[in-house]
N, C-alpha and C positions, 0 to 999 in steps of 0.2 A: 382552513386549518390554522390553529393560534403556532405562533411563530415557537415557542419551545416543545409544541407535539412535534412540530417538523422538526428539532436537531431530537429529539427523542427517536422519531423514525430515523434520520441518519445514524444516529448510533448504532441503531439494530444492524443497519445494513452495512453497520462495518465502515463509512464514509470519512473521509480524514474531511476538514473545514475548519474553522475558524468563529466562534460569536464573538463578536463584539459589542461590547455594555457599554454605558456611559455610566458612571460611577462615580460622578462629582460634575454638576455645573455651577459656575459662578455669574453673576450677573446676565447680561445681556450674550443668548446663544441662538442658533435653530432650533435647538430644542434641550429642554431640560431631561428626558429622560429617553430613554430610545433603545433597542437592541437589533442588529443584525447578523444575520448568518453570511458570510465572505467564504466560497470558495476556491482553488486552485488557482482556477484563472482569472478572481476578479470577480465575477459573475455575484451579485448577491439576492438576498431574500431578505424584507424588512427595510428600515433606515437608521441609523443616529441621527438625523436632521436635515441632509441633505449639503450641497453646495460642496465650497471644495476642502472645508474641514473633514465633510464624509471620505472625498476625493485620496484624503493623505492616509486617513483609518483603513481605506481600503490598500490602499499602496500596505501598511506596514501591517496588514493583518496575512496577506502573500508571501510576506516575507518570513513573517511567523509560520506559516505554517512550511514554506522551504527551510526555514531552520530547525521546528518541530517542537518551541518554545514559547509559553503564552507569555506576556508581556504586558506591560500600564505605557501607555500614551497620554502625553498631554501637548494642548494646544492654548497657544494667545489668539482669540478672534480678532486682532487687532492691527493694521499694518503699517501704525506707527509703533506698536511697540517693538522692544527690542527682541526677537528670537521670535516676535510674531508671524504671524503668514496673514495672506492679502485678505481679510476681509474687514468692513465696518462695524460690526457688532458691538467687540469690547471686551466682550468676556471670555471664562477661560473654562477646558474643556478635560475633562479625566474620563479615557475608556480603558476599560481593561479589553483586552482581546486574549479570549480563549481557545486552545488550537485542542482540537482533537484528532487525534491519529489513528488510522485504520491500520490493523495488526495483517500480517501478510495471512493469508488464504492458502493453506498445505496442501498440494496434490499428492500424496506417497503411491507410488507406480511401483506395486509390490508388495504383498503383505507379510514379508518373512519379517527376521529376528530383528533387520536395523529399522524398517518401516515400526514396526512393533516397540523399539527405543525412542524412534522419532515422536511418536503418538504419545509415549509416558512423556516427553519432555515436550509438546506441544502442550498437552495437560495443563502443566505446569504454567507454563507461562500462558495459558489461558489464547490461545491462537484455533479458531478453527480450521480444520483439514478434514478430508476426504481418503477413503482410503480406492486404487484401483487395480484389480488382479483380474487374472483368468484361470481363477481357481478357487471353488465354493467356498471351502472346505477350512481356506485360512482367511476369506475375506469375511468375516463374520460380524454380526453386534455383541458376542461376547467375546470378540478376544480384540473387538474397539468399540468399547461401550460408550464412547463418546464424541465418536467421529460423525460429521454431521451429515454424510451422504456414505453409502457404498455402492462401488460400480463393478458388478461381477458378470464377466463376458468370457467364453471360452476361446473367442479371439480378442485380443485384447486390445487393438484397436478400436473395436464398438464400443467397450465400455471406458475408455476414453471421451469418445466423441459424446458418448453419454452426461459426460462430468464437464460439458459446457467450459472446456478452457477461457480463459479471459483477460485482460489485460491486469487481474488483482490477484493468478495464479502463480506461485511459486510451488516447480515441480522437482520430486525428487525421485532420480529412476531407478529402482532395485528392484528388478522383475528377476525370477528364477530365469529362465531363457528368452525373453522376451523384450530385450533392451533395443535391438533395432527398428524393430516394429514400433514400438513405443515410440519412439525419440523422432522416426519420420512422420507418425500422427500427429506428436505435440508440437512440432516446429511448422505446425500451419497455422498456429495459433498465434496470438501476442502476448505471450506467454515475459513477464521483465525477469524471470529467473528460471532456468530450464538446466540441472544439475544430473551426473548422468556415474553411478559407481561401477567402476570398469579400470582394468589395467591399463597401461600407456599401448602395448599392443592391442588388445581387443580395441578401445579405441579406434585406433589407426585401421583396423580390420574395420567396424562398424563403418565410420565416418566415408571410409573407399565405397563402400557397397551404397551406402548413401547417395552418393554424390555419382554415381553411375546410374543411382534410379529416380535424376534427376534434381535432388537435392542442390541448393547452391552455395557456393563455400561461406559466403555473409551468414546465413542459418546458423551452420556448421559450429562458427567464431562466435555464436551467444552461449552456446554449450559449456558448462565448468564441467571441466574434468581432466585430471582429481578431483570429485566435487568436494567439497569441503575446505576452511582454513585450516592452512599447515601448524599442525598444535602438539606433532608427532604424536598424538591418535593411535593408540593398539587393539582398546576394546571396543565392542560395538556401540556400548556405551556414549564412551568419547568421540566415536566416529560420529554416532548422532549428534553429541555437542558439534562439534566444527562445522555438519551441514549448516544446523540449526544458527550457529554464528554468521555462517557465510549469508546464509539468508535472510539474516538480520540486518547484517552489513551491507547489503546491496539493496534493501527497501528503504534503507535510511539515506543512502546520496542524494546527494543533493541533483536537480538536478532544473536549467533554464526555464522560467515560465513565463510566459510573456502575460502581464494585466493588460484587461481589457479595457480599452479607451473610456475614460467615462467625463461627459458634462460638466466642467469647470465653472460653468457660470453660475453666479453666486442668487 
């Protein structure tokens, strides 16, 4: 597969990475022209040219994408010169590195009036989501003409377990009665956002019954709820803004990644 079908397929699949171009060589390099794909952890596909010019592109293409920002890099191949890094070559090196960023993935657990808000402003902002209830009647493909899966189970744990939680699900629980249930299926999952709309009492009701049926209180502590930023919120409307903020703002932290050791020698 040529190296731009492959970020072509990452993009479908929604994949955050990084390419990195060479966009200017001058004299004596590894190579004059080159592009690779840099993911997460360092891990790549492709070359710029190898040795440890590639070494540093790789370092600040990780960075780029923990900041979520594309960026121009340049290098002196040269380790007398001044600002240069240790190699013999001579010449001098412009990448651009392009970061693209995977959009969070909406569970809405619930097909009433906010799931139903949540979905127009997923629209919008072009995010796919899923919708899952345990009720025909409102989980439909016309009243979510756009939602990319629906999971209708009359217990609604199965059509959870249907909807393949994942480590790229952000979930929002507004089930007509079915909040408990809910919240103990999805917290078997790795789930990096699990939002649950419930009083401070029901809460404290749910989270006991939980945690007597085993649940352990670390689960418990990833749960937002209140879910949403505090925006004093009245309509459902707004309610859906603040999830949809909250949710925004917790896929965007930043958060440790360790690069993968790679081959310095030139």
């Amino acid at each position: 597969m040529l190296l731009m079908e492959r970020v072509a397929m990452l993009m479908r699949q929604n994949e955050t990475f990084a390419l990195a171009m060479i966009i200017e060589s001058k004299g004596s390099t590894p190579s004059h022209v080159g592009k690779m794909i840099v993911y997460h952890d360092g891990t790549i596909e492709g070359t710029v040219g190898g040795g440890l010019a590639e070494y540093y592109i790789i370092e600040e293409s990780v960075k780029a994408i923990q900041n979520g920002q594309s960026k121009i890099v340049e290098y002196k191949l040269n380790k007398h010169a001044k600002d240069g890094i240790q190699m013999n070559c001579g010449g001098t090196l412009r990448v651009f590195i392009e970061v693209y960023k995977s959009r969070p993935e909406l569970v809405l657990v619930g097909a009433g009036h906010l799931s139903y808000a949540m979905a127009k402003l997923a629209d919008f902002l072009e995010y796919p989501y899923c919708i899952v209830d345990d009720r025909i009647g409102y989980c439909t493909k016309e009243r979510f003409p756009n939602a990319t899966n629906l999971f209708v189970n009359e217990e609604i744990d199965k059509a959870l377990l249907a909807a393949n939680l994942n480590e790229k699900s952000y979930v929002a629980i507004a089930t007509k009665d079915r909040d408990d249930i809910a919240l103990k299926t999805i917290l078997q999952f790795p789930c990096p956002y699990v939002g649950m709309v419930a009083s401070k009492r029901k809460v404290i009701s749910i989270f006991e019954t939980l945690k007597r049926e085993g649940v352990i209180e670390e689960q418990l502590e990833q749960v937002h709820s209140p879910i949403g930023l505090e925006i004093g919120s009245e309509t459902t409307e707004e309610i859906a803004i603040s999830i949809i903020g909250e949710i925004i703002k917790v896929s965007r932290e930043k958060r440790p990644i360790k690069v993968k050791q790679i081959n310095r020698s030139l």
